[in-house]
N, C-alpha and C positions, 0 to 999 in steps of 0.2 A: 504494500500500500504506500510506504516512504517512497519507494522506487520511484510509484507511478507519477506519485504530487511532485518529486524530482526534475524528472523529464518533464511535466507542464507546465510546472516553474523555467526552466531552459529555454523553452519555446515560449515560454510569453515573454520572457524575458528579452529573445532575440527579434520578436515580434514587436514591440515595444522600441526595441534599439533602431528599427528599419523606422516604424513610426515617427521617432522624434526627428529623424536626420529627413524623412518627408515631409513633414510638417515646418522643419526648417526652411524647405526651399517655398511653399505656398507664404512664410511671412516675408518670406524677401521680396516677393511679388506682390502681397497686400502691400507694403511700405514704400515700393518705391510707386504703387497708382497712389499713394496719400502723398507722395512729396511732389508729384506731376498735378493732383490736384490741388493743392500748397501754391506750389508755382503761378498756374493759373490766376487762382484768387490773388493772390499778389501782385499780377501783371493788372489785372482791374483795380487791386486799391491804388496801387503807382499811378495809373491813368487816369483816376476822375478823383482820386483824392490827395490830399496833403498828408497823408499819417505817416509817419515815421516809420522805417523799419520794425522796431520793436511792437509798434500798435496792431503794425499786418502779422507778427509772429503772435499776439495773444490771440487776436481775435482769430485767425483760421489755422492754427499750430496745433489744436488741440488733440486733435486724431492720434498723434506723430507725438512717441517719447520724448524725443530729442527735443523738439520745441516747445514741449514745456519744462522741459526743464532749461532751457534757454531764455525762455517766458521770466520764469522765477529769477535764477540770476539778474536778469534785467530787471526787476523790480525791487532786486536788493540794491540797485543802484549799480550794477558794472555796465562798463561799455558794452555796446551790441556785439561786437568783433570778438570779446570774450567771454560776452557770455555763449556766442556760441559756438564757441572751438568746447569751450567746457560742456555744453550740452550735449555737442556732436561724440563726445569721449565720454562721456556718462549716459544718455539717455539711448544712445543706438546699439549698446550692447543687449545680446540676447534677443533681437531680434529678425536675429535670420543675414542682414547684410554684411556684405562681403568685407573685407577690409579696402578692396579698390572703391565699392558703395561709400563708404566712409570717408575715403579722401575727396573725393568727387561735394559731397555735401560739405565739407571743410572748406574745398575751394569755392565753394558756392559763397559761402558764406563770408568771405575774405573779400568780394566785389560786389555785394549785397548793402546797399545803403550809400556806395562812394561816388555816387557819380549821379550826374542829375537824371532829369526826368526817362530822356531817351537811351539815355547811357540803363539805366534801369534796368528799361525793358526789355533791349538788347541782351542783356545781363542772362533774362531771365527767358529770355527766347531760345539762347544760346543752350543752357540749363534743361528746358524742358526738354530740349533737341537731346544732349546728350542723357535724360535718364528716361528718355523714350527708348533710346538704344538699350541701355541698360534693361528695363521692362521687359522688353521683345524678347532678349536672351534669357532673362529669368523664367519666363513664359516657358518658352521652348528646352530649357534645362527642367522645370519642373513638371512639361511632356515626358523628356526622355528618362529620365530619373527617377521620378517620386513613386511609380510603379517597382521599380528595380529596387530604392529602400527596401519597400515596405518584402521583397520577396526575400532578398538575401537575407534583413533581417532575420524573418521566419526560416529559411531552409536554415542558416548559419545555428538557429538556435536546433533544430531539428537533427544535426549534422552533430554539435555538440551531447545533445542526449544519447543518441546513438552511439558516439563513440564509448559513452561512458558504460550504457549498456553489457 
């Protein structure tokens, strides 16, 4: 009876492990369509209003870790440019993006507020261009992949009981 709850333990366990590394790849794809639609909203407050950087990160940041905790920083009073390198390094772990995703929103965020109105949008036209790119391959990584987790998890955990068998 130890045996058997053994071996089910193994295999959920290995099933589980295929899970978590799938469900990785679908949060990298939820977060990078919340930073495209980020972006967006942003390109409209730039255009028809005067709010500061910081006002467009409280108001449409909420979705997205990272910008609220960039949100907060900025209302303890830090500059925009640090509080979001600190958000970007605190609030985007753990969910799913890459380390290149991460530099990508770092750079974002270093020509985010510097330049006037056109210069902005440019900014941020530039931005949604490259985390379109980004998207498209998340997409199509998490076609060819998130099946494959979730199997080798299970057969790995499968292959394991067996052997101990």
């Amino acid at each position: 009876m130890l045996k058997v709850l053994g071996i089910l333990l193994l295999i959920a366990a290995g099933t589980i492990a295929g899970y978590v590394q799938s469900h990785r790849l679908s949060q990298r794809v939820q977060q990078l369509e919340e930073m495209l639609r980020f972006l967006n909203a942003a390109q409209t407050e730039i255009r028809y209003s005067a709010a500061s950087v910081a006002e467009i990160v409280q108001r449409h940041g909420r979705s997205l870790a990272f910008l609220q905790e960039c949100a907060a920083h900025c209302e303890e009073g830090e500059d925009f440019h640090t509080a979001w390198k600190k958000g970007v390094q605190a609030g985007s772990k753990g969910t799913g993006l890459t380390e290149a995703d991460r530099l990508l929103l770092s750079d974002f965020g270093d020509g985010f507020g510097a330049s006037d109105v056109e210069g902005q949008l440019s900014h941020c036209r530039l931005y949604t261009e490259l985390f379109s790119d980004r998207l498209e391959n998340a997409r199509s990584e998490k076609t060819r992949k998130g099946k494959l987790y979730l199997m080798l998890g299970s057969f790995s955990g499968i292959a394991v009981a067996l052997f101990l068998c």
